[in-house]
Backbone bond lengths (Angstrom), bond angles and torsions (degrees), N, CA, C in turn:
res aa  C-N    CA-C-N  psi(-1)  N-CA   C-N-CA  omega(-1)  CA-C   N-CA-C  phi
1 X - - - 1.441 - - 1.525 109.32 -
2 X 1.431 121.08 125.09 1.338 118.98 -168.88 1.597 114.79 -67.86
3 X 1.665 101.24 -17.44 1.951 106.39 -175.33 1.296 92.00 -65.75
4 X 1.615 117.55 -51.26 1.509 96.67 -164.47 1.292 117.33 -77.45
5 X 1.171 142.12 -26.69 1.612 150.08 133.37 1.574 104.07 -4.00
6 X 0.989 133.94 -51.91 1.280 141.66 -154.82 1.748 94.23 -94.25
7 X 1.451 103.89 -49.64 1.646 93.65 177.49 1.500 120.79 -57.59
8 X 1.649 110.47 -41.42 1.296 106.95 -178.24 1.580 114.04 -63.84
9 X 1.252 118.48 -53.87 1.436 121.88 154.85 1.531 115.74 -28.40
10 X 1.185 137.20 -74.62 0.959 112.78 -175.34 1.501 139.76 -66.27
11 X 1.329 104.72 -19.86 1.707 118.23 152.10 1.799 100.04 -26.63
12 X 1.901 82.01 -78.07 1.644 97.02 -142.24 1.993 101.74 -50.63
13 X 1.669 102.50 -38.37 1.587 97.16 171.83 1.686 125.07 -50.66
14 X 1.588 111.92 -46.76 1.510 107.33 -176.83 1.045 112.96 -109.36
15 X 1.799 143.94 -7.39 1.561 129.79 126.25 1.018 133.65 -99.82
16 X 0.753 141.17 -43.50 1.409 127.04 173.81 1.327 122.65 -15.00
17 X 1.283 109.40 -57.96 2.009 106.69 172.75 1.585 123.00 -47.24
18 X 1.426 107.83 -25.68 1.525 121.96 -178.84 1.736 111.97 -90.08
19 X 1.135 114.63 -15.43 1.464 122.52 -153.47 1.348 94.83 -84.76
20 X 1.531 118.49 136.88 1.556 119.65 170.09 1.519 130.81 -66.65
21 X 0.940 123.94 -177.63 1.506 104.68 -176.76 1.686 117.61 -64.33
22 X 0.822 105.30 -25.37 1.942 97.36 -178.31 0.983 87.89 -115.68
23 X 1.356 151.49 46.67 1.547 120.40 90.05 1.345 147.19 -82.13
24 X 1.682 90.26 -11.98 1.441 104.21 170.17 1.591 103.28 -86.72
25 X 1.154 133.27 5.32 1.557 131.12 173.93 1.630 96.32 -92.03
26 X 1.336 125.40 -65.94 1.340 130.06 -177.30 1.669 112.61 -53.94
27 X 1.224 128.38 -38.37 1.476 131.81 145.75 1.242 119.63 -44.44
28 X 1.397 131.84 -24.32 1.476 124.49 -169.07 2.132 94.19 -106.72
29 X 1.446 97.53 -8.63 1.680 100.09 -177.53 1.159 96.53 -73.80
30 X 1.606 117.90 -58.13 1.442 141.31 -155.81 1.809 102.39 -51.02
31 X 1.269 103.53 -46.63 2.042 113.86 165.94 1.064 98.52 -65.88
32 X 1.470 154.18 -57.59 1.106 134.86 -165.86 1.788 108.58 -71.63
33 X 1.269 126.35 0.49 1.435 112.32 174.34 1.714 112.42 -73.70
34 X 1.610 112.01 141.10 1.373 113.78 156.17 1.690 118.79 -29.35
35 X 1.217 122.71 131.25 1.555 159.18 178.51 2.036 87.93 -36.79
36 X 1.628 102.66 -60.23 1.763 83.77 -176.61 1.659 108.22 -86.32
37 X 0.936 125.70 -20.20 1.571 143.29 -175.60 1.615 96.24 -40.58
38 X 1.513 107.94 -46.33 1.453 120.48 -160.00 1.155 121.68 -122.62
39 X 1.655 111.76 5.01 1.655 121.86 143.89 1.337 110.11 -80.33
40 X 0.993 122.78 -45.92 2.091 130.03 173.49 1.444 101.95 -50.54
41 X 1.154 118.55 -30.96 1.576 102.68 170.85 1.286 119.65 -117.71
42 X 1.417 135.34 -18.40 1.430 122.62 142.23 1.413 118.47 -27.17
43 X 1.550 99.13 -55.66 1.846 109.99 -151.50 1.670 96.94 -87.49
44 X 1.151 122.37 3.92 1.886 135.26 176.15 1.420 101.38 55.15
45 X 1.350 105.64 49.50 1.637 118.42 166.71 1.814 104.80 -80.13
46 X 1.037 90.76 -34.52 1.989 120.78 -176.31 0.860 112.02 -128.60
47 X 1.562 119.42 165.96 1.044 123.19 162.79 1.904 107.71 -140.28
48 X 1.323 125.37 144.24 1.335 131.14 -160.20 1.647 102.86 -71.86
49 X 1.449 118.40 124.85 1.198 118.78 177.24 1.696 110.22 -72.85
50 X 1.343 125.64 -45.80 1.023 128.93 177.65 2.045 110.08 -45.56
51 X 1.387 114.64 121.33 1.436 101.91 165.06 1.563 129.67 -48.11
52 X 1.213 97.36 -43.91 1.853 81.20 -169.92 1.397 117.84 -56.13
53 X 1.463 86.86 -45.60 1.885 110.89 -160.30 1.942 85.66 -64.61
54 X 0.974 125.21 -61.50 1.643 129.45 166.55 1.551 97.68 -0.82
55 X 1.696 113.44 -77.43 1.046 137.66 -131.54 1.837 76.51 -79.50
56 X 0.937 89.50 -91.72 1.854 95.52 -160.57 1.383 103.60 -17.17
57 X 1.440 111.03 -47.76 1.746 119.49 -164.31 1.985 100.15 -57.17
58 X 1.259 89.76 -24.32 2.000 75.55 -173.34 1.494 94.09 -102.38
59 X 1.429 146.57 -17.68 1.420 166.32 158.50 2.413 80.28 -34.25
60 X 0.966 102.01 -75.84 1.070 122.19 -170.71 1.784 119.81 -47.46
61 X 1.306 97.90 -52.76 1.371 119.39 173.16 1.510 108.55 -59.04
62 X 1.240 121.06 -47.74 1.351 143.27 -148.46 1.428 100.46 -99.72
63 X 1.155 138.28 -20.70 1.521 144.90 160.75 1.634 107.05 -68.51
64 X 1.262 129.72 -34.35 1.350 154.60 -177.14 1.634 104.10 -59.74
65 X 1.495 113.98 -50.53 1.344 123.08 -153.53 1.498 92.65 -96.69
66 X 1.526 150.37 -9.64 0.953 119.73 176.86 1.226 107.60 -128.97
């Protein structure tokens, strides 16, 4: 889906450069999740049990809303 394409993109453009190293590790997990793995939690069908991936995933969400 290109919306969420655009979300991850825009993360990686306005944090990612700031993000410490394990968030830029848990950001590079969050791409490696399966295609629905990571619409279910974009779209807050789910939510990521793992903490980091957690964290970034609402890091992400939460850049969206303002």
């Amino acid at each position: 889906m290109r919306e969420l394409d655009e979300l991850l993109l825009r993360y990686l453009d306005e944090i990612y450069p700031g993000d410490n190293e394990a968030d830029k590790d848990a950001f590079r997990q969050v791409l490696e999740l399966a295609d629905p793995e990571l619409n279910a939690y974009l779209l807050q069908r789910q939510m990521p049990s793992p903490e980091p991936i957690a964290r970034v995933i609402n890091r992400i969400l939460r850049r969206t809303r303002t």
